[in-house]
C-alpha positions, -999 to +999 in steps of 0.1 A: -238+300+472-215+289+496-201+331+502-241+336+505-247+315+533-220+326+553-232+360+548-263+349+561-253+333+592-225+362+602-254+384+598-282+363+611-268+336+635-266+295+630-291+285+600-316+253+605-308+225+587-340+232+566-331+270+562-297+257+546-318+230+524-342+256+514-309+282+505-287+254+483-318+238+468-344+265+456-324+301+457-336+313+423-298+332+417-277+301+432-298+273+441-293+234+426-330+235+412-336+275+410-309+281+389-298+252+379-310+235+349-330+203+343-318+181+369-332+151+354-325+130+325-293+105+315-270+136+312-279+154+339-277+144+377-298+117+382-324+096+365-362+088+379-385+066+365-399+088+338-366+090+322-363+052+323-395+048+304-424+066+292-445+042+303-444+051+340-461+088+327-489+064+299-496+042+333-498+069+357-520+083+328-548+056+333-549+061+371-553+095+362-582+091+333-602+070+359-605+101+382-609+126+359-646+147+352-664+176+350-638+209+355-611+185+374-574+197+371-546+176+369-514+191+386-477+175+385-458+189+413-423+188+406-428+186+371-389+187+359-380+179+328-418+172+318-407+140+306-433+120+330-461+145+316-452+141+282-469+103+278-493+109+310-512+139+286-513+116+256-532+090+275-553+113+296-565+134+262-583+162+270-602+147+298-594+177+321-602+215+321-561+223+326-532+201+336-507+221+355-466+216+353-459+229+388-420+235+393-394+260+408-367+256+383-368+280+357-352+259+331-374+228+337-403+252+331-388+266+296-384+232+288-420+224+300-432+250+279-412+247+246-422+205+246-456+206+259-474+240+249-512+233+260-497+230+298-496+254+320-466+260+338-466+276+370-441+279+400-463+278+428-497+263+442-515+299+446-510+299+408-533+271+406-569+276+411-587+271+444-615+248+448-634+224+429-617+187+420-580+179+415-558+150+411-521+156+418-490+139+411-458+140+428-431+117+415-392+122+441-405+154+452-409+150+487-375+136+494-365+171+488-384+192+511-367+207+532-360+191+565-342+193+603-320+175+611-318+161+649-303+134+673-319+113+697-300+121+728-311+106+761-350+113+766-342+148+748-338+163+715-305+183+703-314+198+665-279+206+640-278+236+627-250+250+603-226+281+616-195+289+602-161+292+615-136+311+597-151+306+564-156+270+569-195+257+570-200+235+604-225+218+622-237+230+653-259+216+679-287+238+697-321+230+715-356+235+705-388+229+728-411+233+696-393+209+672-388+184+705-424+187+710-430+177+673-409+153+678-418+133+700-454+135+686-441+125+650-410+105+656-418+091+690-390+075+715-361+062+690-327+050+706-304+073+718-276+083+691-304+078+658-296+104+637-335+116+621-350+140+599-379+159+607-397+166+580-422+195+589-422+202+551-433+172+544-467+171+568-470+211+556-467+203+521-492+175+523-516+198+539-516+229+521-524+202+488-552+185+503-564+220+512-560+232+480-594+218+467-626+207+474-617+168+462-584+157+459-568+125+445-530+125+451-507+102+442-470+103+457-439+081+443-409+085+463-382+062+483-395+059+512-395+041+549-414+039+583-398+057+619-387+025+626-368+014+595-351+051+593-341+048+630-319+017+620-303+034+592-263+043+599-257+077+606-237+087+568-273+077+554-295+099+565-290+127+543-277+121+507-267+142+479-264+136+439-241+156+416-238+139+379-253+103+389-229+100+420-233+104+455-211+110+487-209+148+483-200+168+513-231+194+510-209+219+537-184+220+511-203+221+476-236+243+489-257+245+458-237+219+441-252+189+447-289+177+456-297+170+491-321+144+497-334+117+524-355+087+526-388+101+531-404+090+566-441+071+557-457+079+589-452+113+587-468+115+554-499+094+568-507+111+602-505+145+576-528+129+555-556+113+580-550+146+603-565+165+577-592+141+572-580+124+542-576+088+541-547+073+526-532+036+513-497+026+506-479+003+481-448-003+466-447+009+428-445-024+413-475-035+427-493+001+416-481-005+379-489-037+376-521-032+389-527-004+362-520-029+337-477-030+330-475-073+334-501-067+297-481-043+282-450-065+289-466-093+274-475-073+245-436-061+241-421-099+244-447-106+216-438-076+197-401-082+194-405-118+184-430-110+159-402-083+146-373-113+151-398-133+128-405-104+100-366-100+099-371-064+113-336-070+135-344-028+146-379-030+150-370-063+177-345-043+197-369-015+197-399-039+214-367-052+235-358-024+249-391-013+259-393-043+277-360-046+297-372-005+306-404-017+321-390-046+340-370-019+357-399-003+366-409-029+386-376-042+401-388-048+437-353-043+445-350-007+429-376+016+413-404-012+420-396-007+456-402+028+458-436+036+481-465+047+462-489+072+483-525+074+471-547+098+490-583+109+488-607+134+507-640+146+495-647+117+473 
């Protein structure tokens, strides 16, 4: 990857910072997810909440069954590993007229495929059908949109791009009246020095969805924080990158290597939203689950392993136990629980 990109920028000039994202994360020959395998799961890069426990996917399930009807289509963009649709389809039955494994990585979809044969596994929207009623899911997706990467710098806006020098990846600096126009539209006036993403994927992404039928229901998990909160955040933290559950890669070095990721920015995702006529609510994913019933199913697995403990079933109690300890962890405020949960609607 890394020989690629040079290529590209002797040939081509400097790349944006989302031309370089788009390159290391989603090149179908080179790419982290193109050609990588399945990034998710306990031996693979990182872990989401799906892979923590199944029942985020049986939860997200009943938010799902209460929307679905008719010929609605359910959709997980993202899809990975398949192992948040896996419990979502045994709880949703066959209350919708497909259900959709949307997702770039080749691998993920084999896997998709091979684990879940009655889903359809496509690799992009225009492979979904048009129209009518769908509910979508999108679970760490949009943390890795591509996105540019800019500085505040006075009242103006200097964008990074990457260039190369002597076979070394850099980071350059240029103008753009365009993305400075955005910017200050979407990001507004930030202190000079703040080191921001802007995430024009993000507002596109949200928009081409919404457009994508004539009644949506969409339903976005993802670490997440306002303008505000992301202008306060040190300059090393913007972007992050994951290789083999740790972080602090240097993506210059290790193009393709290592996922690259940020927090992603709330009111972009919002102002997409309502500018498209949508509305849209936010919470915090332990609020969401317990809402869809978790604090019950808790209950139900304390009860379980002492009933087990009683019986003498000492394998059947650490089952039920943990089960339990996986679903707390779901809705630690202070880690997956925090995460910002996106529900939006338009045609309803």
């Amino acid at each position: 990857m890394k020989r690629q990109v040079i290529s590209h920028i002797e040939a081509n000039g400097p790349l944006r910072f989302d031309e370089f994202m788009e390159m290391c994360l989603y090149d179908p020959e080179a790419g982290f997810y193109g050609a990588g395998g399945v990034r998710p799961g306990e031996q693979a890069d990182f872990v989401t909440s799906p892979e923590v426990s199944p029942w985020f996917g049986r939860l997200l399930g009943r938010w799902a069954a209460k929307l679905s009807g008719g010929n609605s289509l359910l959709v997980e963009a993202g899809a990975g590993s398949g192992s948040l649709l896996e419990p979502l389809v045994d709880e949703v039955g066959d209350r919708f007229a497909g259900v959709y494994a949307l997702e770039i990585s080749t691998a993920a979809r084999e896997t998709i495929s091979r684990q879940l044969p009655g889903i359809v596994d496509v690799s992009r929207w225009d492979e979904v059908p048009r129209g009518g009623r769908g509910v979508v899911i999108a679970n760490e997706l949009l943390d890795n949109l591509p996105f540019r990467l800019l500085d505040r710098h006075g009242d103006d806006w200097i964008e990074y791009c990457v260039g190369a020098i002597d076979g070394t990846l850099t980071m350059e600096h240029r103008r753009d009246d365009e993305l400075a126009a955005w910017s200050d539209r979407e990001i507004g006036a930030v202190s000079p020095g703040c080191l921001m993403t802007a995430q024009v994927g993000v507002s596109r992404w949200v928009a081409d969805v919404i457009g994508h039928f004539d009644e949506v229901h969409v339903c976005i998990v993802d670490y997440a924080a306002t303008t505000d909160e992301l202008a306060g955040r040190p300059r090393n933290d913007v972007v992050r990158t994951y290789y083999g559950h740790r972080t602090g890669f240097d993506f210059l070095a290790n193009p393709g290597v290592t996922d690259i990721t940020t927090d992603v920015n709330i009111d972009t995702v919002v102002r997409a939203a309502r500018s498209c006529g949508a509305t849209v609510t936010t919470t915090d994913q332990r609020s969401f689950l317990l809402d869809l019933g978790a604090d019950s199913v808790l209950e139900e697995l304390v009860d379980q392993g002492h009933e087990r403990a009683r019986a003498g079933d000492t394998m059947g109690q650490l089952v039920a136990r943990s089960e339990a300890t996986n679903l707390r962890a779901l809705l630690d405020p202070g880690g997956l629980g925090g995460f910002t949960v996106f529900l939006i609607e338009k045609g309803t």
